[in-house]
N, C-alpha and C positions, 0 to 999 in steps of 0.2 A: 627705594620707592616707598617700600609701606612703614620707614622710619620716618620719611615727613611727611605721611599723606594721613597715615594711620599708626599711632606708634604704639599704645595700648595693643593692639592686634598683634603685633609681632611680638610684646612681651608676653602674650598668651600663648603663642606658637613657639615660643622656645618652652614656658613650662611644660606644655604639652612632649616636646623631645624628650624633657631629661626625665619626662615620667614615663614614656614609652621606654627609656632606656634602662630606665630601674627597673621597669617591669617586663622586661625578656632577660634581664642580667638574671635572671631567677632560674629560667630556662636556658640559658644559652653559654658555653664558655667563655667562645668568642668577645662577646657582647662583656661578660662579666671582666675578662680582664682588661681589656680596653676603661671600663668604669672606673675599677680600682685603681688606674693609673691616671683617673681624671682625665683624659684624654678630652677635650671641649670638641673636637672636628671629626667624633665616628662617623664615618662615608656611609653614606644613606643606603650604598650597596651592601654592606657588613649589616645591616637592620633585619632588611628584607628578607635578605637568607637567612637570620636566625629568624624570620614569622616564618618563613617558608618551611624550612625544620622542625619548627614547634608543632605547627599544624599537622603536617605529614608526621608525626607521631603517633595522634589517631589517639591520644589520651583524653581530648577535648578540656585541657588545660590553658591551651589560649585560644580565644575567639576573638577573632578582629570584631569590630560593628564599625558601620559607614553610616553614616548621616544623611539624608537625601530625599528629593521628591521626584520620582518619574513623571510624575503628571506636569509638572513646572521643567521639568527639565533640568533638574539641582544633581550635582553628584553624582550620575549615572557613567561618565568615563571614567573616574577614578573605581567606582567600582566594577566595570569588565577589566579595567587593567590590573586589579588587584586578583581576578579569576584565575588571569594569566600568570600575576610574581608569585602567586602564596597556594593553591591548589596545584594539586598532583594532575600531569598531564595523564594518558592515558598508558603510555609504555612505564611508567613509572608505579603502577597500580600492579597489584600481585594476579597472577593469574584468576578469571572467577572458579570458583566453588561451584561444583554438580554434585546430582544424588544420584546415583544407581540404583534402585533398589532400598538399601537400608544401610549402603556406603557412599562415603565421602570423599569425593579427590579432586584433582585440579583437570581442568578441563581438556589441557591437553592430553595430561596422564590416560582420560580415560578415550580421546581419540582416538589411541596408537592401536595398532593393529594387536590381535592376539598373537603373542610368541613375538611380536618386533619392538623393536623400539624407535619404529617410526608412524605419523599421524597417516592416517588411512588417507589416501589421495584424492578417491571416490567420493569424499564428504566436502561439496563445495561451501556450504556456510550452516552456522547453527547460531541461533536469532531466539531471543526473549521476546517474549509480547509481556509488553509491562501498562497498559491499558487499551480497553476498548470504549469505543469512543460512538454514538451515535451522531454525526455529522451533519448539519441541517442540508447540505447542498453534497457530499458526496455518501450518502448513507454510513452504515455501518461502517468503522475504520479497526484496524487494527495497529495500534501503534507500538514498531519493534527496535531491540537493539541488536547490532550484529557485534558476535565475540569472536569468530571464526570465519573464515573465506571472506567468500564476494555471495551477497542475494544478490541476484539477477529477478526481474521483471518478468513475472509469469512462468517462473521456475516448479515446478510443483514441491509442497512442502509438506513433510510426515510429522504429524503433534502425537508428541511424545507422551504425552497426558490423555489425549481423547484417541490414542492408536486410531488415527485417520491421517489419510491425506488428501489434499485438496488444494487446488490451483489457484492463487490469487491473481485478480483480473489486472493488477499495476499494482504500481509504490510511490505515493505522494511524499513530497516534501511538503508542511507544511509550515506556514509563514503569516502567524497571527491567525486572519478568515479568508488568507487566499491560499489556496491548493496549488502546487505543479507537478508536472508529472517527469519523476523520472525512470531514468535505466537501470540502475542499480544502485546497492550501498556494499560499502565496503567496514572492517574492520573498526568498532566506536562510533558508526554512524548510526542517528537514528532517523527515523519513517514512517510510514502508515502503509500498510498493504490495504486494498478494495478488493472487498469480495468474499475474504473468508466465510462462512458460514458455521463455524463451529468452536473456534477460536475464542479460550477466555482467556482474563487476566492471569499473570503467571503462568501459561502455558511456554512451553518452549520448543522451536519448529527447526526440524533437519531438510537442506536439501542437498541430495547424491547428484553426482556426474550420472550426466546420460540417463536420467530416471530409475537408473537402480534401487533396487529395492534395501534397506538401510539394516546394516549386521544386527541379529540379534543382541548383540554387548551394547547396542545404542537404543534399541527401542524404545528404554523406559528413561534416558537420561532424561538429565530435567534441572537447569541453571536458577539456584537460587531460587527454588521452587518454595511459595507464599504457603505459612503456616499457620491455616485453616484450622479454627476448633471444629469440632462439633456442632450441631446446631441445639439450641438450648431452648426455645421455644418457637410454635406453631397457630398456623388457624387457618381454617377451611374457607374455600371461599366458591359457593355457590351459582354458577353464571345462569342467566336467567335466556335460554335457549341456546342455538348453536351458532349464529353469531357473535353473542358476547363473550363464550366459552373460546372459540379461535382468536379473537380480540384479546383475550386475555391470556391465551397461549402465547402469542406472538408477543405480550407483554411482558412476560415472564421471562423468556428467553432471552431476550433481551438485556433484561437488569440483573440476568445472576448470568450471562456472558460478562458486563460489567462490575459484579459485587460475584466474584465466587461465593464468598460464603450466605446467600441467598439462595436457598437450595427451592424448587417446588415437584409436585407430582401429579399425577392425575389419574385417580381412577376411572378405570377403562368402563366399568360397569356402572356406576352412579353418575361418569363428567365430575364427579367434583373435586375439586382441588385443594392439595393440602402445601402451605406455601413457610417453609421454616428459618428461619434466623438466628442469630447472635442473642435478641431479648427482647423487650418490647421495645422498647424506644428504636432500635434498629428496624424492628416490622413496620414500626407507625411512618418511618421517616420512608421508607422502600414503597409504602401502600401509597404514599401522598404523591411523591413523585412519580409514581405509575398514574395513579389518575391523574394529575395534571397532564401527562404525558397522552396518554389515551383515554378514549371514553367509553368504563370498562360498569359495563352493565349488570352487576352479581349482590350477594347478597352475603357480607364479611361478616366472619364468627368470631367470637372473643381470644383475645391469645392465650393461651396456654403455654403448660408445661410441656416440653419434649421428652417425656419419658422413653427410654429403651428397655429392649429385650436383652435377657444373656443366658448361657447353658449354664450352670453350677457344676458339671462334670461330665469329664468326657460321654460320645456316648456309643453304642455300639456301630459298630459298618454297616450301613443301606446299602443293599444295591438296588439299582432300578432300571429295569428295558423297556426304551422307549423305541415301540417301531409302529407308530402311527405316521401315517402322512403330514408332512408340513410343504405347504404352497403348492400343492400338488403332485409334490415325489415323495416317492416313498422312501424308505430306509429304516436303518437299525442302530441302535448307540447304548449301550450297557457301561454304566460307572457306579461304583461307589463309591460313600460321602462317610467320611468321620467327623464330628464337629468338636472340640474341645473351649475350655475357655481357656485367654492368654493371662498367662501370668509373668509382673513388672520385667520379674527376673530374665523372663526367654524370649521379650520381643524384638531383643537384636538377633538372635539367635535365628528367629521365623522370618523372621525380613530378608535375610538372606536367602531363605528358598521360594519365599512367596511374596505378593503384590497386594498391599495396603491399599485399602480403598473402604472409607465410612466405619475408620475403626476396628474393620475386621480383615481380615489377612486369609488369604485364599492362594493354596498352594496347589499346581495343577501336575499330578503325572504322570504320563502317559510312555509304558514301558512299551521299547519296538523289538518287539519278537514276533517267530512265524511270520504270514505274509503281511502282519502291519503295513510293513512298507509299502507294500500295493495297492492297498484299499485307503491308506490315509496318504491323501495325494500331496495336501498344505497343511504339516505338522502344525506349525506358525499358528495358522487360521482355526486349526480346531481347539488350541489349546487357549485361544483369543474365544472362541466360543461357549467353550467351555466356564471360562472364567466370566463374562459374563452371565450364562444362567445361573450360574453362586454368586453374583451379586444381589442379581434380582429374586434369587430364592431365599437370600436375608433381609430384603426388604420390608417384609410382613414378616411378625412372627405370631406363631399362636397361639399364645396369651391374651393380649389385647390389640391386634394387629399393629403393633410398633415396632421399626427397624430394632434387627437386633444389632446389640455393640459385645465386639470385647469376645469375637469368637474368632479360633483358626479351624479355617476350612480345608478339609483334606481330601480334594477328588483325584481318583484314578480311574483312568480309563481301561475298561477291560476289551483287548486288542487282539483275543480269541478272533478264531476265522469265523466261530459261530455267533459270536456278540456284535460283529462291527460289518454291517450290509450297506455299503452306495447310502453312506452320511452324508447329510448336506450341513451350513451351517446353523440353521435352526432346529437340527436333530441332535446337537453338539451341546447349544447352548439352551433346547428343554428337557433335552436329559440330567443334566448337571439341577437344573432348575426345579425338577421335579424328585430328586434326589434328595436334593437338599430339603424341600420341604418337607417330605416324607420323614426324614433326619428328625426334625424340628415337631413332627407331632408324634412321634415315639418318644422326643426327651418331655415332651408334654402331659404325654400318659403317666411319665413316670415321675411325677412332678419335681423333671427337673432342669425347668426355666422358671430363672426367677426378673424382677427389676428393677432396674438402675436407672437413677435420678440424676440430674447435674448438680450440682455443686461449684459456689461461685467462692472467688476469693474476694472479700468486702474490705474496704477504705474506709472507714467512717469518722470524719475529725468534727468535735464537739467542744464544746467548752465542759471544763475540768467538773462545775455544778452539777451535772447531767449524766456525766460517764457512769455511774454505779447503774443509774438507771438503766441507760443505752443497752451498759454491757449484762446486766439482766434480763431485759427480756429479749437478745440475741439468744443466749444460751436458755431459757425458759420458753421464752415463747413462738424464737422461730426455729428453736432445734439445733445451734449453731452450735461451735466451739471456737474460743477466743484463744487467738494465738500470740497477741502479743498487745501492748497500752503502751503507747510512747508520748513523752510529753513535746509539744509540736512550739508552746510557747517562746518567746523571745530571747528567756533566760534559758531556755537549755541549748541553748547554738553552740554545735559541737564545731571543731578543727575542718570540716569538711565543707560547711558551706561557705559563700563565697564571704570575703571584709569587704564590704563596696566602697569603703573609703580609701583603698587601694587603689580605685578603679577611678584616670580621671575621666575628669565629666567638663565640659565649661560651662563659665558660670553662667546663672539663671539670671537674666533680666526682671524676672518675676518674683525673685524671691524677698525680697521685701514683702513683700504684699501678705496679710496677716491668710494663712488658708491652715486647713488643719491637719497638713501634714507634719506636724512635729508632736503630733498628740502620738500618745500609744496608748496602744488596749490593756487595760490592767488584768483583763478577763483570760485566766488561762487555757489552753488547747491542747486537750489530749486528740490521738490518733490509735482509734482500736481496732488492729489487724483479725478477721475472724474468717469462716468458710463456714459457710451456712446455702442450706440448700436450697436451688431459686423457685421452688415452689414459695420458699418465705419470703423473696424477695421481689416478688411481681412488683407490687403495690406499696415496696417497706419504705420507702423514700414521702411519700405522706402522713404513711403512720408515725413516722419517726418527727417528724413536722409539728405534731402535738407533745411530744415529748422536751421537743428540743427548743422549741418556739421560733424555729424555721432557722435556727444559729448553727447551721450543721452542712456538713458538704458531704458527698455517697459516690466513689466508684467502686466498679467490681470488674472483676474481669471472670471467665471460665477455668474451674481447676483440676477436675476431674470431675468422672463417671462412680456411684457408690450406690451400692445394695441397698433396695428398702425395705427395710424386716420392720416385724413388729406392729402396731397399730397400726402405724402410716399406710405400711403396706395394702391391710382391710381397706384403710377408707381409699386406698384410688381401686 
């Protein structure tokens, strides 16, 4: 047919083979010996399965590309049929990865029952929330994957991350902008639950047979759980009465249910709110899309640095008895708090006994002797209580009221008959609360809290003219240290990147046409790898603009938390 309709065309479609064939003979045996033996009629089957191969190697040494327009309707079968010969279905996929704690294993590993080696049978599905979604027509969604069992439709499910649970109202399938409702999913499917209320991205949900309540070995699992920096800058945002102040709650909640790392807070006693992020550009893009979203009536402050609090040395044992009334009952709760700071060396070591949360690691423990066991009804629930008021007693520290980072908290519960009277859970967790802080203005007396800055890892590619400059006032003037100057130019292409003349392509209709793609830049490109702290870096991508004459590209990412001694320290 397309020898006498079109015969150029099929001389194109054979180069095209024998170049596809040279170019998995590279990767493939199969493929290779079949070439060397010039073979002209390799079976299109014996192809597939060396892309199929290639690919499931997981080196990303070959990547198909498909040609095509969805909106026209070009090539769009070839490539779901290509979803299906060349990606990995789902039983062919290695088990997923959970965290326990501050360990790693395969999902089922950590199913099995303690002492068996069989999956606990009580655990009907365990489901990722891999985004939340605001819905214009079914509100709030939560869109999950299932790794384990069957979710069923109104199953209650316990968040491993937020220790709650709560019952989703259905489970959509959804299909473009139209919703259905269905009964369940099963194993690799995925959905949206209605209703959750608490539910963020990367959180991961258990539900037990019969509403049982879920073994403590599963509490804190958590499938390929999203790794969260720090938040590295801030700013307050003032609501102008209590209307826009709830307008703006509800607004918040919202875009850090969907942007974990969108953290905010609210003091109880001023209403004002302190709303933190990734950088500025992250705040600006989060602030804009909230007010486009709603109409949020307050008065925004400049972003800042997210500076933190940290101990410098351990410090001695608080105790503290709390037997004032909360909500109207009384009770008694006596714990004391040790605080230390962590060091690189021992934080797998603490992860093992305690629960990570903002950086700092909070170990709870509560020895059962004498009538403990009497008066502590819900182990579970006190040591959940517990551990929350040492969250929120690191919250402020008393320096300059800034979370502190980079301390291990050490509560125990004292379970004396005469320390522990008809606790409720608010006596649990402002005991611990009030511990800790007490903790924190004895290491303060003694001055010893100090603070930590973040520190960003910078990208900064320049032309070769400029770099002496650049990398002078990185290290002079923004405080930085340069880690490395590579040269980015054309002439230094090492073995690693790609030969695109390798790679075919067919021909251009267009390339006649005089355009100035055959020019090259004669102008050489260094890239100077540096970690400078983002106090220097708010604003440096326009300073750098007059140095560079705008010829210059900046990312950075978060690298660490580090001491501020010395002047710096005075001027904040």
């Amino acid at each position: 047919m397309l020898s006498s309709s079109n015969q150029p065309l099929l001389d194109e479609i054979q180069i095209a083979r024998e170049r596809l064939i040279e170019g998995l003979a590279d990767f493939d045996e199969a493929v290779m010996d079949e070439f060397l033996a010039e073979n002209e009629n390799i079976p299109a089957s014996l192809l597939k399965q060396a892309i199929r191969k290639s690919i499931q190697s997981g080196d990303g040494r070959v990547i198909p590309v498909f040609a095509g327009s969805s909106f026209r309707h070009i090539g769009v079968e070839p490539l779901m049929d290509a979803i299906a010969d060349y990606l990995p279905n789902p039983a062919e996929r290695p088990d997923a990865e959970v965290r326990v704690g501050g360990t790693k294993s395969e999902l089922h590993e950590a199913l099995k029952q303690k002492g068996k080696n069989t999956i606990d049978a009580n655990v009907s599905s365990v489901a990722s929330v891999f985004k939340v979604f605001d819905h214009p027509k079914e509100g709030v969604i939560s869109f999950v994957r299932v790794y384990h069992g069957t979710l069923t439709r109104n199953a209650p499910s316990f968040n491993t991350h937020m220790l709650t649970q709560e019952r989703p109202m259905g489970i959509l399938q959804i299909s473009a902008s139209k919703t259905h409702d269905i009964q369940e999913l099963s194993v690799g499917q995925i959905g949206a639950l209605r209703g959750l209320k608490k539910a963020r991205t990367g959180d991961t949900l258990i539900t037990m047979a019969g509403g049982k309540a879920v073994p403590e070995n599963l509490r804190h699992i958590q499938i390929r759980p999203p790794e969260i920096p720090p938040p590295v800058a801030f700013l307050q945002v003032d609501p102008y009465g209590n209307v826009a102040a709830q307008q703006l709650e509800i607004a918040l909640e919202s875009a850090s249910r969907e942007d974990p790392s969108l953290r905010w807070s609210k003091n109880s006693k001023t209403d004002q709110f302190t709303i933190q992020g990734m950088g500025k550009l992250h705040l600006d893009v989060s602030l804009y899309n909230m007010k486009q979203k709603y109409k949020i009536d307050a008065e925004f402050g400049p972003i800042e640095v997210d500076y933190k609090e940290c101990v410098n040395t351990m410090t001695d044992p608080r105790e503290v008895v709390f037997d004032r009334p909360v909500a109207g009952k009384s009770g008694k709760v006596t714990c004391s708090v040790v605080l230390k700071p962590i060091e690189a060396d021992e934080q797998d070591v603490l992860m093992e006994s305690g629960v990570e949360k903002d950086g700092n690691i909070v170990q709870i423990e509560i020895p059962m002797t004498g009538d403990a066991s009497a008066v502590l009804v819900d182990t579970d629930e006190a040591r959940q209580q517990l551990f929350n008021g040492a969250i929120a007693g690191l919250a402020r520290g008393p320096r300059r009221a800034s979370p502190m980072h980079g301390c291990h908290v050490h509560v125990t519960l004292n379970t004396a008959s005469d320390a522990l009277e008809t606790p409720t859970g608010g006596h649990f967790s402002s005991a611990a609360k009030t511990a800790v802080q007490a903790a924190l203005r004895d290491a303060f007396d003694k001055s010893q809290i100090g603070i930590v800055e973040p520190i960003m890892l910078t990208h900064i590619t320049c032309p070769e003219a400029v770099a002496g400059t650049v990398q002078h006032d990185i290290t002079a003037g923004a405080g930085g240290h340069i880690l490395e100057v590579n040269d980015r130019s054309a002439e230094s292409a090492s073995e690693e990147l790609i030969d695109i003349s390798k790679i075919y392509a067919p021909p251009d209709p267009y390339d006649s046409i005089t355009s100035l793609r055959g020019k090259k830049s004669i102008a050489r490109m260094v890239e100077i790898i540096a970690k400078v702290p983002y106090k220097q870096m708010l604003n440096y991508d326009e300073h750098l603009r007059s140095k560079t004459a705008g010829r210059h590209s900046m990312t950075m990412s978060f690298d660490s938390f580090a001491k501020v001694v010395g002047h710096r320290e005075k001027d904040i």
